[in-house]
C-alpha positions as CSV (number, residue, x, y, z in Angstrom):
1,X,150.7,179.2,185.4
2,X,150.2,175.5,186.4
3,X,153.0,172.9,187.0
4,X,152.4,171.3,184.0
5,X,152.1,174.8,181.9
6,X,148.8,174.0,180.4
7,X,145.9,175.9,180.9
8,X,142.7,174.5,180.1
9,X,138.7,175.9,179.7
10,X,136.2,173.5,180.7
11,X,133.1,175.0,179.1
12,X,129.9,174.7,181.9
13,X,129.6,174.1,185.2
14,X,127.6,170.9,185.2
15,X,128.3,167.2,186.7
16,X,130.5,166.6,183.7
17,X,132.3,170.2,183.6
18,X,133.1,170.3,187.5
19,X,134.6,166.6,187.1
20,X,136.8,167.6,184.3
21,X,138.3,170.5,186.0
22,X,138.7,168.6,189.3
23,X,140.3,165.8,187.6
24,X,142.9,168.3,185.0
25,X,143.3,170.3,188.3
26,X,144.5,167.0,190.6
27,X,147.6,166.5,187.2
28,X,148.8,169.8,188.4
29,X,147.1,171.6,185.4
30,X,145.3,175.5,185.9
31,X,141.6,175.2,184.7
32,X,139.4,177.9,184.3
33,X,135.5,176.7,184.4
34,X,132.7,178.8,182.3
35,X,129.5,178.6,183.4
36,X,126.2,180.7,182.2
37,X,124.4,180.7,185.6
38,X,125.2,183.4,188.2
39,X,125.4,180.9,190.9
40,X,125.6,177.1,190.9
41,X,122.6,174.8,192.7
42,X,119.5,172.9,193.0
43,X,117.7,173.4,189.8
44,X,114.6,171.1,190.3
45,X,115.4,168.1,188.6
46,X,116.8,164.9,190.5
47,X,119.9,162.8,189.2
48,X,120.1,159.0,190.3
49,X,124.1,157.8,190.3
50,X,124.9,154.1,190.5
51,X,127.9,152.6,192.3
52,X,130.4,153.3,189.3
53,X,129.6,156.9,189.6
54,X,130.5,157.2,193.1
55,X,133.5,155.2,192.7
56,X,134.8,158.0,190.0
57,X,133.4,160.5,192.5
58,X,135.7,159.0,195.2
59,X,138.8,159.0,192.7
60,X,138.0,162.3,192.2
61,X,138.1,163.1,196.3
62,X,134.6,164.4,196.4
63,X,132.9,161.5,197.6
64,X,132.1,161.7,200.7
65,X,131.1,165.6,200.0
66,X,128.4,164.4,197.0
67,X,127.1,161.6,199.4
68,X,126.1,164.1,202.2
69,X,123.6,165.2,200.3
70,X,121.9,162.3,198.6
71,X,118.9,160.8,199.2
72,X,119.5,156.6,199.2
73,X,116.7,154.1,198.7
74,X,116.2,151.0,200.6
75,X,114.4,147.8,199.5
76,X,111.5,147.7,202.3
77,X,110.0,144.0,203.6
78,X,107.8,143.7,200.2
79,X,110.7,144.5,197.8
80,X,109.7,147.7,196.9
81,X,111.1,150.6,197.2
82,X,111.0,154.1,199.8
83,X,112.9,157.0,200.6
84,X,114.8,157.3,203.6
């Protein structure tokens, strides 16, 4: 039982899910997470986050963790932009 004696499903696994049960978790409530896929990871397809969603990331204390693995864009001496 969690300190708060709640007990929540978060139904999938995705950006959304995960958030939820981190953030229900960190106000002391157990959260069980449901998720279709045997394993969780890379499934092609690229998501770009602005500033906001890195702040919530950071709230959330995963920040640094989901900034390892990005790949950030610089303006180069034209204006345009390039991978690092």
């Amino acid at each position: 039982m969690s300190s708060t004696g709640k007990k929540f499903i978060v139904v999938g696994g995705g950006i959304g899910g995960l958030a939820a049960a981190v953030a229900l978790s960190q106000q002391g409530v157990h959260v069980t997470v449901l998720e279709q896929a045997t394993e969780l990871g890379e499934i092609g397809a690229g998501v770009q986050l602005g500033p906001n969603a890195f702040a919530a990331l950071d709230a959330l204390g995963v920040g640094e963790n989901a900034q390892a693995g990005c790949v950030h864009r610089t303006p180069h001496h034209d204006g345009c932009c390039g991978w690092l």
